[in-house]
C-alpha positions in Angstrom: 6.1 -38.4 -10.9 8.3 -40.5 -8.5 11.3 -39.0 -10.4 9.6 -35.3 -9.6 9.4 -36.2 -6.1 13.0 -37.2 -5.4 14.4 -34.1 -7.3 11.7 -31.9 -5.1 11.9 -33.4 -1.8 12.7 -30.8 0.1 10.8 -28.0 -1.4 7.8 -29.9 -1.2 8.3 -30.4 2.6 9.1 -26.9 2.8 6.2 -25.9 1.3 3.8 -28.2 2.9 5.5 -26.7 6.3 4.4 -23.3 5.1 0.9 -23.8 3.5 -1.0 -23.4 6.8 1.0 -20.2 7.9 0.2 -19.1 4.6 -3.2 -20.1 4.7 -3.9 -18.4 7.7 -1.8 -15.2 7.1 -3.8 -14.9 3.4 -7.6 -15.5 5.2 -7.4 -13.5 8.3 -4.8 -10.8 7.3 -4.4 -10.3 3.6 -8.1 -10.4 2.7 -9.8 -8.3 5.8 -6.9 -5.9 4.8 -7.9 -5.1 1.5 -12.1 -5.8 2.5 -11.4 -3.2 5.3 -10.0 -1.0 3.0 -12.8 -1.3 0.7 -14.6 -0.1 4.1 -12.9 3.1 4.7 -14.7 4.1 1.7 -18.1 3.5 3.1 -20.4 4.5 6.0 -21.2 0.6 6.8 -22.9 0.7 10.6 -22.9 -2.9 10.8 -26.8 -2.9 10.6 -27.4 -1.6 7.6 -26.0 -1.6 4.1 -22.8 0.2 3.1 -22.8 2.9 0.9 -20.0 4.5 -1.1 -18.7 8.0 0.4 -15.6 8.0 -1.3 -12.7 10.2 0.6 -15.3 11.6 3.0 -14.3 10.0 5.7 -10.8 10.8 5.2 -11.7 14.7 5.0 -13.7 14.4 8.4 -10.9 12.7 10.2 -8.0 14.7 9.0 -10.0 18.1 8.6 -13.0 18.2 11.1 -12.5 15.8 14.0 -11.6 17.6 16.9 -11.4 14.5 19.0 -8.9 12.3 16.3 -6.8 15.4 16.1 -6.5 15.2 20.2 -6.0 11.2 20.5 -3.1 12.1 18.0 -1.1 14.3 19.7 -1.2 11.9 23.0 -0.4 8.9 20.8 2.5 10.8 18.9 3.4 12.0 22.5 2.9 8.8 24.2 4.8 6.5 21.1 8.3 9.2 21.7 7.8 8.2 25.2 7.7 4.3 25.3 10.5 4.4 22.4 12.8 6.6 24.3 12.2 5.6 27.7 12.2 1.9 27.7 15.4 2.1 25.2 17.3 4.7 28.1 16.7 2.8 30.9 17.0 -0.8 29.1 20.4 0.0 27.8 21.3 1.2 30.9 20.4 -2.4 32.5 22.3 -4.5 30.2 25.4 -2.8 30.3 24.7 -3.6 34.4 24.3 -6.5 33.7 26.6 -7.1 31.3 29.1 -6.4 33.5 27.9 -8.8 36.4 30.3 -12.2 36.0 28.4 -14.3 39.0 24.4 -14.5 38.9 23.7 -12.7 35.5 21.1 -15.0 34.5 19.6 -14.2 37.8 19.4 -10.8 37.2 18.3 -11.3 33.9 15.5 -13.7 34.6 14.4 -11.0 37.8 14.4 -7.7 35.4 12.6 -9.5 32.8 9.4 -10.5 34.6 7.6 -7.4 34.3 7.5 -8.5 30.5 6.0 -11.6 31.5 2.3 -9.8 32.7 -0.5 -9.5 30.9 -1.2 -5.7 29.8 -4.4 -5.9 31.7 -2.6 -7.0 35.0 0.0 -4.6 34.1 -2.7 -2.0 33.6 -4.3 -2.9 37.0 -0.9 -2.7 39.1 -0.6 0.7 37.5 -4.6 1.8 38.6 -4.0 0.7 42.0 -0.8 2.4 42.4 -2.1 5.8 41.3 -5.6 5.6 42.4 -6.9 9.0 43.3 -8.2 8.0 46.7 -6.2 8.5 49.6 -5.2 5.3 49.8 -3.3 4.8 46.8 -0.1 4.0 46.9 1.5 6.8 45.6 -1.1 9.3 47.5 -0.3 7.1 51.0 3.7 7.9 50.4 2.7 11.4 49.5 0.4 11.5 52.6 3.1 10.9 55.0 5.0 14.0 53.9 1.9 15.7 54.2 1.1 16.4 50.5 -2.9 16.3 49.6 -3.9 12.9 47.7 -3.7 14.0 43.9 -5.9 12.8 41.0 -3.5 11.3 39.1 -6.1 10.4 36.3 -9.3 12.7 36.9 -7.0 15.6 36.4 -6.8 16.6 32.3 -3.1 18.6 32.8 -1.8 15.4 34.3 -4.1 12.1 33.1 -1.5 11.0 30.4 1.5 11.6 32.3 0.2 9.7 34.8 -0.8 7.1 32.3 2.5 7.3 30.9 5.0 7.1 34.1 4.1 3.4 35.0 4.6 2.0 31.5 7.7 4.3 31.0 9.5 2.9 34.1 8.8 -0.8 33.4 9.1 -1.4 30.0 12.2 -1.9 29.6 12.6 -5.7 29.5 12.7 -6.6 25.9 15.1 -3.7 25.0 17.1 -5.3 27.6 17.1 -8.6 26.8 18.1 -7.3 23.0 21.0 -5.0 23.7 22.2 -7.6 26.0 22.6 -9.9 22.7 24.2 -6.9 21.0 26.3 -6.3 23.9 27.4 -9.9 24.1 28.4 -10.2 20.0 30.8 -6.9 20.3 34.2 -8.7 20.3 36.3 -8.3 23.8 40.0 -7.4 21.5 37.9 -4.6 20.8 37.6 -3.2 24.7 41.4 -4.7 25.3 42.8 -2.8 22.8 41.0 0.4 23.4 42.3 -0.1 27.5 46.3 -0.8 26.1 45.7 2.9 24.7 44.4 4.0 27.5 41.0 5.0 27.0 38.8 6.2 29.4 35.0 4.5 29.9 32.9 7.0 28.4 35.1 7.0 25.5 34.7 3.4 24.9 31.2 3.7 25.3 30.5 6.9 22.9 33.2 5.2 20.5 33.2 1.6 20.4 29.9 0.7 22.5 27.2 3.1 20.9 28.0 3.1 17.2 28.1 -1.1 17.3 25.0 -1.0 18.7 23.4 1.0 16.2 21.2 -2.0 14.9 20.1 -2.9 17.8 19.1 0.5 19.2 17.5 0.9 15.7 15.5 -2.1 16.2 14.4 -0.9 19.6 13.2 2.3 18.2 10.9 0.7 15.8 9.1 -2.1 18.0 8.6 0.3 20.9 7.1 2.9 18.3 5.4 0.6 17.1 4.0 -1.3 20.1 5.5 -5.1 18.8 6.4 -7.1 21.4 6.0 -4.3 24.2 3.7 -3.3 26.8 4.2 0.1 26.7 2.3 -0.2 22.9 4.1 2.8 21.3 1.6 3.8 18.7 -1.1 0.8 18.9 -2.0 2.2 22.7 -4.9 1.6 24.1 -5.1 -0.9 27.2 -4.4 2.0 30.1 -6.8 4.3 28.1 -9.5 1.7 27.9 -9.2 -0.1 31.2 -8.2 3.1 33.4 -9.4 6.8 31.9 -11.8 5.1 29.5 -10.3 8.1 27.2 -10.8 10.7 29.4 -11.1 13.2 31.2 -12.5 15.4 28.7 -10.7 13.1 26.0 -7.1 14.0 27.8 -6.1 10.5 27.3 -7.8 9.3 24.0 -5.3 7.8 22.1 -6.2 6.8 17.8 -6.6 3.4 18.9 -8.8 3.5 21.5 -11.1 6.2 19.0 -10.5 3.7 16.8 -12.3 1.2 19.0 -14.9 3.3 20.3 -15.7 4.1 17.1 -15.9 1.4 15.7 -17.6 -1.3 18.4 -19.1 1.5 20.6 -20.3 4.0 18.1 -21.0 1.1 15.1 -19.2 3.4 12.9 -17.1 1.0 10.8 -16.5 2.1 8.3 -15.6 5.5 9.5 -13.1 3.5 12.0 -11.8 1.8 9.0 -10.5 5.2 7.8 -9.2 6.1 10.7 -7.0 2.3 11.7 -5.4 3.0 7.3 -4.5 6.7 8.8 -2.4 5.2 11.5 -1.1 2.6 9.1 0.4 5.2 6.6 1.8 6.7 9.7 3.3 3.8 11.4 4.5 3.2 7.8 6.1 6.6 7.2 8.0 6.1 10.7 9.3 3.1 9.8 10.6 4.0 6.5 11.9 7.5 7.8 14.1 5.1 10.7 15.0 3.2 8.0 16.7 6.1 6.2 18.0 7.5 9.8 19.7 3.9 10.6 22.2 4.1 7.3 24.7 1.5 6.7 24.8 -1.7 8.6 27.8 -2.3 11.0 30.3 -5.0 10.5 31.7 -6.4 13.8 35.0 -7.2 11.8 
């Protein structure tokens, strides 16, 4: 036994580091994955027992519900828009500041705060500044060029660009911070050498810049699709429908996770919400397989 131990050592303490992680990934994700699973397949209200439906759920959702097919479009519309948006305008930034030799941690610290609030503060600053009252702040700017006050979020042709706008704008931190790690791991003989040939700037950025970046872009695609690490959400949105529109109006703004919640805590339809959260799975899935395909070959900074 002694002799086991020595030889061992370090897998043991490796794997007495990881039992609790594993522990707690195995209880609270692995087994209410496959137990909600077993739940899409049932009408379970919470109060009374569940019975077996088989795929009916999956038929209503896909086939009949009106509302699900609505709350996909503005999530499909509203994931492109927090990919794309944030990865613009956070590229943008770090090649700024990038370029800054005195006081970039200064401007890195300053652009990265909006990262640092909660999604419900977030959500508030973004309430306040396009209240539909006069005297928000959008409608007070508006007012003094004489424009009417304009319901940002009571109108249904403009609720979820509205919604959309605040999150858009500001969500750039993390992309940031990450292509400024790309940005800072691309070799400097490659810039010198493409400036001894004379290259002009937006060659060296459409042919040295861009195609070494490709990871890192690729990497910003996927978390801002998928809502990791990011308050814009991508395609887990649902704290500016739930704490702003509440969905609507007239469902304008439902997104599949916020039916998914009403659903499911509002309605009591579990297991009809349970469905509906594996529907969104198999699409977040297919989206990241499908980037997976688009990203191709790794790059080599050698």
């Amino acid at each position: 036994m002694a002799a086991f131990k020595k030889k061992y050592k370090n897998e043991i303490v490796a794997y007495s580091l990881l039992a609790y992680p594993l522990l707690h990934w195995g209880v609270f994700f692995v087994i209410q994955f496959f137990r909600a699973f077993g739940l899409s397949f049932t009408d379970w209200d919470i109060f009374s027992e569940a019975n077996f439906v088989g795929f009916s759920n999956y038929t209503t959702i896909l086939f009949k519900d009106e509302v699900f097919r609505i709350a996909l479009i503005n999530t499909v519309l509203w994931a492109l828009a927090m990919a794309v948006g944030p990865l613009v305008i956070g590229f943008l930034v770090a090649l700024m500041v990038n370029h800054i030799s005195k006081g970039s941690v200064f401007f890195r610290t300053l652009l990265y705060w909006p990262a640092l609030i909660s999604k419900v503060v977030f959500t508030s600053i973004q309430e306040r500044i396009f209240s539909s009252s006069p005297y928000g702040l959008i409608n007070r700017l508006l007012g003094l060029f004489g424009v009417d006050a304009v319901a940002w979020f009571d109108n249904p042709d403009i609720a979820l660009p509205s919604l959309m706008l605040w999150p858009f704008l500001m969500g750039f931190s993390f992309p940031m911070l990450f292509f400024l790690a790309g940005l800072k791991q691309i070799p400097k003989t490659f810039y010198e050498a493409a400036e001894v040939d004379g290259a002009k700037k937006s060659t060296i950025l459409f042919k040295i810049t861009l195609p070494l970046m490709k990871p890192i872009i690729f990497l910003n695609l996927i978390l801002g699709m998928t809502g990791t690490f990011s308050l814009t959400e991508g395609f887990r949105a649902l704290a500016p429908m739930q704490l702003i529109t509440k969905g609507g109006p007239i469902h304008a703004t439902y997104s599949v996770v916020y039916k998914i919640y009403t659903d499911g805590f509002d309605k009591y339809q579990m297991g009809y919400a349970s469905a509906m959260s594996f529907i969104l799975f198999a699409i977040i899935l297919i989206m990241t397989i499908i980037q997976f395909k688009i990203q191709g070959e790794q790059v080599s900074y050698e």
